[in-house]
C-alpha positions in Angstrom: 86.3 4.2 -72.2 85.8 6.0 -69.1 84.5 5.2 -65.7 82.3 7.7 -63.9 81.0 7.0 -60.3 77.7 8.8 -59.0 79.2 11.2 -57.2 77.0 14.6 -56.5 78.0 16.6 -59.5 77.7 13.5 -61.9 74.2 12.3 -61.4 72.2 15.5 -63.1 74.5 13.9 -66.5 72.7 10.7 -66.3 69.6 11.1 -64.5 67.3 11.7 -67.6 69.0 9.1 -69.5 67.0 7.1 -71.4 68.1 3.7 -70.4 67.4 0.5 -71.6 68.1 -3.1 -70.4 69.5 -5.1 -73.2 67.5 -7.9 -75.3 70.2 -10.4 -74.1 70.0 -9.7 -70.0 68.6 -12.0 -67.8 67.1 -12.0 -64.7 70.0 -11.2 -62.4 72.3 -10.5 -65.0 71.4 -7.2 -66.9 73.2 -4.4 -68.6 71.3 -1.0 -69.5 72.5 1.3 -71.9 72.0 4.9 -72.7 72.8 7.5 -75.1 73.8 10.2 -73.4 75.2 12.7 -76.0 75.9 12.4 -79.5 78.6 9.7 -80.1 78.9 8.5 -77.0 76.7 5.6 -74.6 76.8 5.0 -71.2 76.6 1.3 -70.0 75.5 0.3 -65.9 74.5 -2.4 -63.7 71.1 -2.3 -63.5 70.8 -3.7 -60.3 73.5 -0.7 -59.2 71.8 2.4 -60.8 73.4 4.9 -58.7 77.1 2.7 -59.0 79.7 3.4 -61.8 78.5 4.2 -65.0 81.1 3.5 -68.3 81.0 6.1 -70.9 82.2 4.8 -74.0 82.5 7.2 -76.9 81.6 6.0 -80.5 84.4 4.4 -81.8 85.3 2.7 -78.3 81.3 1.2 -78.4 81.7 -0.1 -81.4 84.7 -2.0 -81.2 82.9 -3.4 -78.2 79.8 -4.4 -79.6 82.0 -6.0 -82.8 84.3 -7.9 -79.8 80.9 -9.4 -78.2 79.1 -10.6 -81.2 82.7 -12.3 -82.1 82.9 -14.2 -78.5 85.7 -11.9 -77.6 84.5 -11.5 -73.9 83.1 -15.5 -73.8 83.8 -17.1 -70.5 85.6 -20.3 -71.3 
């Protein structure tokens, strides 16, 4: 997983993005997701568009999408 910050020459990378809140956000809480090349997604604060995006490549993603439909991340 890396982090990217909006910075001028990173924007034009996600700008067309086709992002997507996820079916689990709420109101003040949301995630969006994007595909951004083949095997890898981006993942940003939707209330933060232009803050830090993480780029996760395929592997990475999937071990975190296994780790939250376990309760790896659950606040206890």
């Amino acid at each position: 997983m890396n982090e990217i910050r909006n910075t001028p020459s990173v924007p034009a990378q996600f700008a067309d993005a086709p992002w997507r809140k996820s079916t689990r956000s709420q109101t003040s809480n949301c995630v969006e997701v994007a595909p951004v090349r083949p095997g890898a997604t981006a993942v940003r604060d939707s209330k933060d568009p232009g803050g830090p995006v993480l780029l996760f490549e395929r592997a990475g993603w999937l071990g975190f999408l296994t780790g939250a439909r376990n309760g790896q991340f659950d606040s206890h």
